[in-house]
C-alpha positions as CSV (number, residue, x, y, z in Angstrom):
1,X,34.6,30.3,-78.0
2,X,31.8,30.8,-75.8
3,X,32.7,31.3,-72.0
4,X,31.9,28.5,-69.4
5,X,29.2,29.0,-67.4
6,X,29.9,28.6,-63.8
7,X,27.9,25.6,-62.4
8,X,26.5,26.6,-59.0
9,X,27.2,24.0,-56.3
10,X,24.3,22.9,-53.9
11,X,24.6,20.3,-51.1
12,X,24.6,17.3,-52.8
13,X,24.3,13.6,-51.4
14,X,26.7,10.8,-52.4
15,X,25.1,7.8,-52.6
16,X,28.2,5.4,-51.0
17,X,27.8,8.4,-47.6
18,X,24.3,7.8,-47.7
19,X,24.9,3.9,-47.7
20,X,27.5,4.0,-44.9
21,X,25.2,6.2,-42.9
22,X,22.0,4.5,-43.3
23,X,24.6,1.0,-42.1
24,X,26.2,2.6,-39.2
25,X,22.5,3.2,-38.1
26,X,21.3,-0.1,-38.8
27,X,23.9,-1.4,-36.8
28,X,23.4,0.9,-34.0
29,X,19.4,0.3,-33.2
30,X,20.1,-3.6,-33.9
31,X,22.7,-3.5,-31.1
32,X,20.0,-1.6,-29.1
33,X,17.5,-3.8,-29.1
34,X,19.5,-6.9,-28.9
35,X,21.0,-5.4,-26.1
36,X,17.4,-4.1,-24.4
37,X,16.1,-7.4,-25.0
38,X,18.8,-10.3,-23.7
39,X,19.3,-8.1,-21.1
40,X,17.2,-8.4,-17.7
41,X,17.3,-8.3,-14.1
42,X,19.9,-10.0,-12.1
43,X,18.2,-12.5,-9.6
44,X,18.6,-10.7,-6.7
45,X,17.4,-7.1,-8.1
46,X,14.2,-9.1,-9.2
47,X,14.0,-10.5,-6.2
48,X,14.5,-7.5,-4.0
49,X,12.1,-5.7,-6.0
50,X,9.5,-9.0,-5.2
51,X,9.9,-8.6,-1.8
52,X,9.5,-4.9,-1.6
53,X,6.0,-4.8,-3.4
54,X,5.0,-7.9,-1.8
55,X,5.7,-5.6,1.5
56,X,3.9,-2.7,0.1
57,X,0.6,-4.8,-1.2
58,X,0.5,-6.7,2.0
59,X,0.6,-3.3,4.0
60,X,-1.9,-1.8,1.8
61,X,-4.6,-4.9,2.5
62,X,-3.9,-4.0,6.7
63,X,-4.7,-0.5,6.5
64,X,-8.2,1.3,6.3
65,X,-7.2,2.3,2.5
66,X,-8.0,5.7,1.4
67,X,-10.1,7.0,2.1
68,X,-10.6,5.4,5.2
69,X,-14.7,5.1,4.5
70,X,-13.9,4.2,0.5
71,X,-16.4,2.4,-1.6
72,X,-15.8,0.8,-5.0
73,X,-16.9,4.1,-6.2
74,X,-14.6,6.3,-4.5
75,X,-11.1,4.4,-3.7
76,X,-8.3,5.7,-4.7
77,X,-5.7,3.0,-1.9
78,X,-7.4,-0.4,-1.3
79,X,-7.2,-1.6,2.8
80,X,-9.3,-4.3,3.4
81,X,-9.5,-3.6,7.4
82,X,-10.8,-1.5,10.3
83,X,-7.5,-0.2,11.2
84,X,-7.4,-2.8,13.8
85,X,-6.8,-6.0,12.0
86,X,-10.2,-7.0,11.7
87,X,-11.7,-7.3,7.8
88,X,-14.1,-5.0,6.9
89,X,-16.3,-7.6,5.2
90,X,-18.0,-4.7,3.1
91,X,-14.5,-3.6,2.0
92,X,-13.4,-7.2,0.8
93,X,-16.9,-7.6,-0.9
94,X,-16.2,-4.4,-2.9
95,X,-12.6,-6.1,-3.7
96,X,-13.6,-9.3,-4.3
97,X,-16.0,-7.4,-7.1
98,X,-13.4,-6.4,-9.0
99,X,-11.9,-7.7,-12.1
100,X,-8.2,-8.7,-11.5
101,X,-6.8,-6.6,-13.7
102,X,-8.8,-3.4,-11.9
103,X,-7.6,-5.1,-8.3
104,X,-3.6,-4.5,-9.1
105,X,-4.4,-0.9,-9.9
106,X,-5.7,-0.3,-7.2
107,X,-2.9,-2.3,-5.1
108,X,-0.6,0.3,-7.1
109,X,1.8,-2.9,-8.3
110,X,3.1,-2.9,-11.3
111,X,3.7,-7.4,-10.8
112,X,1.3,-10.0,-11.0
113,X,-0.5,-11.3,-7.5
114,X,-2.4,-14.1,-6.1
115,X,-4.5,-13.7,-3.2
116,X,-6.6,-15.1,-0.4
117,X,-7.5,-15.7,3.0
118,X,-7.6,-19.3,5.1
119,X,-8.7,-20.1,8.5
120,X,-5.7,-21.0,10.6
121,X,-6.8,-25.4,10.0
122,X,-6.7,-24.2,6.2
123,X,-9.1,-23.9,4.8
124,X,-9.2,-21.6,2.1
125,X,-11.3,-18.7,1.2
126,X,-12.3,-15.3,-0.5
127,X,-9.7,-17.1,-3.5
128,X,-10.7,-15.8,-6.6
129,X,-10.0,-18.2,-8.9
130,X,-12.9,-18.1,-11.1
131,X,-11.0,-15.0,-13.0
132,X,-8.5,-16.7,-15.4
133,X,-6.5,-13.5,-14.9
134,X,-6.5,-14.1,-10.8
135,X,-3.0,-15.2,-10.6
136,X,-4.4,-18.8,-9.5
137,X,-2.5,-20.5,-11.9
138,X,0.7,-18.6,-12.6
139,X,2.2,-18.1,-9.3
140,X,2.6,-21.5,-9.3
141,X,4.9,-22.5,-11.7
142,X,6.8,-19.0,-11.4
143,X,10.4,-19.0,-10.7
144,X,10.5,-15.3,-8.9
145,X,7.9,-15.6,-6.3
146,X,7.9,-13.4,-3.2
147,X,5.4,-14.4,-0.7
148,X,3.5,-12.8,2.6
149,X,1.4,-14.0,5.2
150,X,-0.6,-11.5,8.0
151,X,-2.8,-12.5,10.2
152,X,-6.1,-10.9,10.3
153,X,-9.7,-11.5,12.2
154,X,-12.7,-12.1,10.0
155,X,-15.9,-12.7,11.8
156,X,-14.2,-12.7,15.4
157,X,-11.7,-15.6,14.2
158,X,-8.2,-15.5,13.0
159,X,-7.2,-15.8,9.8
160,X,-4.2,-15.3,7.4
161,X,-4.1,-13.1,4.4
162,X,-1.2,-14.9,2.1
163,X,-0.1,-13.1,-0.7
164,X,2.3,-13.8,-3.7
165,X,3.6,-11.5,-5.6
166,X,5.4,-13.1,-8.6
167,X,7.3,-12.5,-12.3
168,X,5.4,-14.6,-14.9
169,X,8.2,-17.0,-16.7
């Protein structure tokens, strides 16, 4: 009777592919993240990596900075010293001005710090504690804690610069 017509075939979509692709997905970025998340550091990479940027802040705070005349206004490396071990009480004024959070950027670490000075009998000073951010807190009850000490002069006397560098639990 009357002739078929030919039905033209387009991509089509089966709906039990689509379901077995959209599940193989699902299971794929859930394993992902699972995986990104339960997985962290071994102690000793963390650790490593503590002491390395506790190295690098504390060699930072020796030097001049950059450049070697910097204000607040133009720092780009923070040193807190003449080049000769002896604080540049300018330099630590301009640091201590800081927020905390503006501080560690300009200590180019990417981990939490706590810092301060103390005469060699003690007693402590320039600790800047009155920032709840300041690390004052923290470092203490962390687990990974990297810590170093330099000795410095400040107002003809010697002092130490302690420093800890640390992973918050």
């Amino acid at each position: 009777m009357f002739p078929e017509k030919a039905v033209p075939r387009k991509a089509q979509v089966w709906y039990t592919d689509f379901m077995v692709g959209v599940l193989i997905f699902s299971v794929v970025v859930i394993t992902y993240f699972y995986y990104v998340e339960h997985t962290s550091y071994s102690d000793e990479t963390l650790m490593s990596s503590l002491i390395s940027e506790a190295k690098a802040v504390s060699n930072s705070f020796v030097t001049r900075g950059y450049p070697v005349d910097w204000t607040a206004a133009n720092v780009t490396t923070v040193g807190l010293t003449d080049g000769d071990y002896r604080i540049d009480s300018s330099k630590l004024s301009d640091f201590n001005s800081w927020g905390y959070e503006e501080r560690r950027g300009y200590l180019h670490t990417t981990k939490d710090y706590y810092f301060y000075l103390e005469y060699l009998n003690g007693t402590r000073f320039n600790e800047l504690c009155e920032d709840p951010l300041a690390g004052c807190v923290a470092w203490n009850s962390s687990y990974n804690l990297a810590q170093n000490t330099r000795l410095l002069i400040y107002d003809s006397k010697v002092v130490r610069a302690v420093l800890y560098v640390y992973q918050q639990p």
